[in-house]
Chimera marker file (.cmm) of the C-alpha trace (Angstrom):
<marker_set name="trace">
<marker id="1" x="-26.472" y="-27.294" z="20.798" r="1" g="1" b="0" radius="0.5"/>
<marker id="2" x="-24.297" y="-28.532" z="18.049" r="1" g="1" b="0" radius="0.5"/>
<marker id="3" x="-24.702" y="-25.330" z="15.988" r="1" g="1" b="0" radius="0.5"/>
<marker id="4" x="-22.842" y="-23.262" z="18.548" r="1" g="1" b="0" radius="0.5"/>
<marker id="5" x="-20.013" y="-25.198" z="18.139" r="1" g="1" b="0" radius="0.5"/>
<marker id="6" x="-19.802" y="-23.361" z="14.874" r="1" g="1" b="0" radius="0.5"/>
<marker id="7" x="-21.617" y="-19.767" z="15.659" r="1" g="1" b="0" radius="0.5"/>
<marker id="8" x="-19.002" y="-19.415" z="18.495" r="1" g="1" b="0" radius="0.5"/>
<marker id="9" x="-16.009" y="-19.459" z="16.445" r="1" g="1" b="0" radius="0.5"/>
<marker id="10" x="-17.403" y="-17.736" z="13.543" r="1" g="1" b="0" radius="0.5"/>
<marker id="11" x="-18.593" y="-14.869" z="15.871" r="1" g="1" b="0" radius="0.5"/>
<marker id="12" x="-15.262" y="-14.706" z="17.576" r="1" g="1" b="0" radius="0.5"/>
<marker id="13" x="-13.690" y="-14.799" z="14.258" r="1" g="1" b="0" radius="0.5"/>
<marker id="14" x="-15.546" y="-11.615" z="12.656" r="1" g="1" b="0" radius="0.5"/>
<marker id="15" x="-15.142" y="-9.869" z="16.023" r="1" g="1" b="0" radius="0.5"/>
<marker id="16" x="-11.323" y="-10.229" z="16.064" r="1" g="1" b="0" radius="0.5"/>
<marker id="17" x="-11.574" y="-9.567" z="12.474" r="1" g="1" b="0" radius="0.5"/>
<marker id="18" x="-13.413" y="-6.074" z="12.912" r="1" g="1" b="0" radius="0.5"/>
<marker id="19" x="-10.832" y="-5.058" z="15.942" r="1" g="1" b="0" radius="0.5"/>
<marker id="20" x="-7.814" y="-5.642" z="13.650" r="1" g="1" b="0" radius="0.5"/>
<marker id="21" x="-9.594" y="-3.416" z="10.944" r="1" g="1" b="0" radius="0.5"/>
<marker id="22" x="-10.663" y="-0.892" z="13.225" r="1" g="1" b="0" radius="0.5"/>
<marker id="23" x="-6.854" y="-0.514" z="14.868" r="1" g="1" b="0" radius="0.5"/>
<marker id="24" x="-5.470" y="-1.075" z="11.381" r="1" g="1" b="0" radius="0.5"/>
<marker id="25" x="-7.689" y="2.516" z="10.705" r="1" g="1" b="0" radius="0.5"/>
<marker id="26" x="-6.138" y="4.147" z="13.431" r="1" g="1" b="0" radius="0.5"/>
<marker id="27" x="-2.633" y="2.921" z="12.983" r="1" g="1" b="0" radius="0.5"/>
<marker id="28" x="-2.786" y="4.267" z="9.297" r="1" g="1" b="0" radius="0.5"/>
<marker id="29" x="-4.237" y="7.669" z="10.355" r="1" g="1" b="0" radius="0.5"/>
<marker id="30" x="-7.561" y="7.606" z="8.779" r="1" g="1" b="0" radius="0.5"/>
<marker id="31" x="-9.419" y="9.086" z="11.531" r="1" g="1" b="0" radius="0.5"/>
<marker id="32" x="-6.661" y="12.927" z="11.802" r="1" g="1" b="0" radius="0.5"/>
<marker id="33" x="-8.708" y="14.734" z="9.629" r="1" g="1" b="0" radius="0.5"/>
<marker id="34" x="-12.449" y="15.103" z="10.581" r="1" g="1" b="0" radius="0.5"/>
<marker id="35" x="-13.033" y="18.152" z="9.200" r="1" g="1" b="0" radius="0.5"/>
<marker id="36" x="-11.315" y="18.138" z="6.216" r="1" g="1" b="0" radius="0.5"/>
<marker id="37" x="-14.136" y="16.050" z="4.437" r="1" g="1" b="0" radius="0.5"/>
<marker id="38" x="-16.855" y="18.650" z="5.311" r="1" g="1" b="0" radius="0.5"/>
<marker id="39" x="-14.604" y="21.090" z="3.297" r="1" g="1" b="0" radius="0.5"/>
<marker id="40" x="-14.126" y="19.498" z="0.317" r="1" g="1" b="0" radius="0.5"/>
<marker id="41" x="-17.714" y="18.549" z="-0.304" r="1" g="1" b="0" radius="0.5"/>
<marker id="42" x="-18.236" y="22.182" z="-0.523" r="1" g="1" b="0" radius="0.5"/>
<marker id="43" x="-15.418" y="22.576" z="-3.032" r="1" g="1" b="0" radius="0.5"/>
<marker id="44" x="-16.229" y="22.777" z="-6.281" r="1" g="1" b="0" radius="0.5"/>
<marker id="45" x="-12.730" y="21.473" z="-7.570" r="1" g="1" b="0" radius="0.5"/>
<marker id="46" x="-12.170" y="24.204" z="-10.306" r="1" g="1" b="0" radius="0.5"/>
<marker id="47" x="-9.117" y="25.557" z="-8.541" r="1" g="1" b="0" radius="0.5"/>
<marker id="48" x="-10.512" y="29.570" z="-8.124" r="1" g="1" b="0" radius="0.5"/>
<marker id="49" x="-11.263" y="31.178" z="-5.177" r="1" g="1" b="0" radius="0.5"/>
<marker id="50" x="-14.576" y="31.708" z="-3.634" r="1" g="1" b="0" radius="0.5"/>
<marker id="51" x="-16.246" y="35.060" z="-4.242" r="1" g="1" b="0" radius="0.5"/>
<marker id="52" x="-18.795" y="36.226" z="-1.933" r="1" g="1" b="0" radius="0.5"/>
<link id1="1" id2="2" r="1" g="1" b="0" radius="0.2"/>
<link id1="2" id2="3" r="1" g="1" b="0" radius="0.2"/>
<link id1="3" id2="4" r="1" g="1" b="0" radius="0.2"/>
<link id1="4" id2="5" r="1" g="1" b="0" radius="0.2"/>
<link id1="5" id2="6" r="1" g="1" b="0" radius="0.2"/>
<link id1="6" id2="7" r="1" g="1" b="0" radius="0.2"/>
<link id1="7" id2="8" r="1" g="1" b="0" radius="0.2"/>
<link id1="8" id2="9" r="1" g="1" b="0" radius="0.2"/>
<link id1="9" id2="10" r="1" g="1" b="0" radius="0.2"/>
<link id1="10" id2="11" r="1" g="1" b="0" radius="0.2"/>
<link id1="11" id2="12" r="1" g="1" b="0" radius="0.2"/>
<link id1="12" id2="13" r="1" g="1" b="0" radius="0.2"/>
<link id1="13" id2="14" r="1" g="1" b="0" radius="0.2"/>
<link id1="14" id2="15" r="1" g="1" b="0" radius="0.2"/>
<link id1="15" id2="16" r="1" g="1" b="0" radius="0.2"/>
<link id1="16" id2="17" r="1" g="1" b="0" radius="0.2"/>
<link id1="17" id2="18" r="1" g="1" b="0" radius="0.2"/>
<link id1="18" id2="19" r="1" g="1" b="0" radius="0.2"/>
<link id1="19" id2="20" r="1" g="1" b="0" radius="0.2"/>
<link id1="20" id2="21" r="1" g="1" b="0" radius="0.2"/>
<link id1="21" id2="22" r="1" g="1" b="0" radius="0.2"/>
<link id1="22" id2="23" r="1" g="1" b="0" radius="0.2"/>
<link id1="23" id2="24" r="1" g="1" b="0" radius="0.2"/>
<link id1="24" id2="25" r="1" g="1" b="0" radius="0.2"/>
<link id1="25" id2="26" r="1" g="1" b="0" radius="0.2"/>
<link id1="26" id2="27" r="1" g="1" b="0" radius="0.2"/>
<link id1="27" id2="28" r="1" g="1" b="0" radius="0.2"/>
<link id1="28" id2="29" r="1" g="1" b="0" radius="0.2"/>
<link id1="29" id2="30" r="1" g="1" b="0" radius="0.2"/>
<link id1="30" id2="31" r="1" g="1" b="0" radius="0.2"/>
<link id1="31" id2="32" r="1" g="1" b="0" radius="0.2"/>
<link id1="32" id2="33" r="1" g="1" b="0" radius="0.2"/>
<link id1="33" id2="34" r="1" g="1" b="0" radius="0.2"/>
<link id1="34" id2="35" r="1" g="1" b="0" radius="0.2"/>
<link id1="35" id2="36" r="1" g="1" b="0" radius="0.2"/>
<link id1="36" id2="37" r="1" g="1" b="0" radius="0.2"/>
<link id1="37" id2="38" r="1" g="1" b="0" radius="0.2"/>
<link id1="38" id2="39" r="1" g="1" b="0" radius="0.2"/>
<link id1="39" id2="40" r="1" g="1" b="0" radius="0.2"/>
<link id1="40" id2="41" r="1" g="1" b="0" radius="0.2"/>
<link id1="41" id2="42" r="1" g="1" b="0" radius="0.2"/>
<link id1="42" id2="43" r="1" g="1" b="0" radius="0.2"/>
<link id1="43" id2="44" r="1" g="1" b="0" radius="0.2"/>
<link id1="44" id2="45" r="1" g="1" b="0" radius="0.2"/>
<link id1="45" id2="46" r="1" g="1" b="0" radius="0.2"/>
<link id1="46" id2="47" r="1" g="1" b="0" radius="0.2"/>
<link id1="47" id2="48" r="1" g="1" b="0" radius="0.2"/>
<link id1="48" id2="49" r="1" g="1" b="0" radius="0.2"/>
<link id1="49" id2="50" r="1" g="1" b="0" radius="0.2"/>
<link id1="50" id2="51" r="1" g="1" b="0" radius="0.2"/>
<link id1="51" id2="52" r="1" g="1" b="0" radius="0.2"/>
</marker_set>
C-alpha cells in the first residue's frame, strides 16, 4: 500500500506530462502536413524532375 503513494503521482505526472507534449504538437502545427512526408521519401533530393 505504501508504494502507491509514489506510483500515483508518478503516473499522474507522466500522464500530464504526455498531454502537454501532445497539445504542445498540435499548437506548433506538426500534425498539417500528412502527406507531405510520403512525398519526400520518394524524392530523390537531386533537384530534376521525374521522367517517366
Amino acid at each position: 500500500m505504501n508504494t502507491l503513494a509514489y506510483l500515483i503521482p508518478i503516473a499522474l505526472l507522466l500522464g500530464s506530462l504526455s498531454l502537454a507534449a501532445f497539445l504542445w504538437a498540435l499548437k506548433s502545427g506538426q500534425y498539417e502536413d500528412l502527406d507531405g512526408a510520403s512525398w519526400r521519401v520518394l524524392d530523390d533530393g537531386d533537384g530534376k524532375p521525374d521522367r517517366h
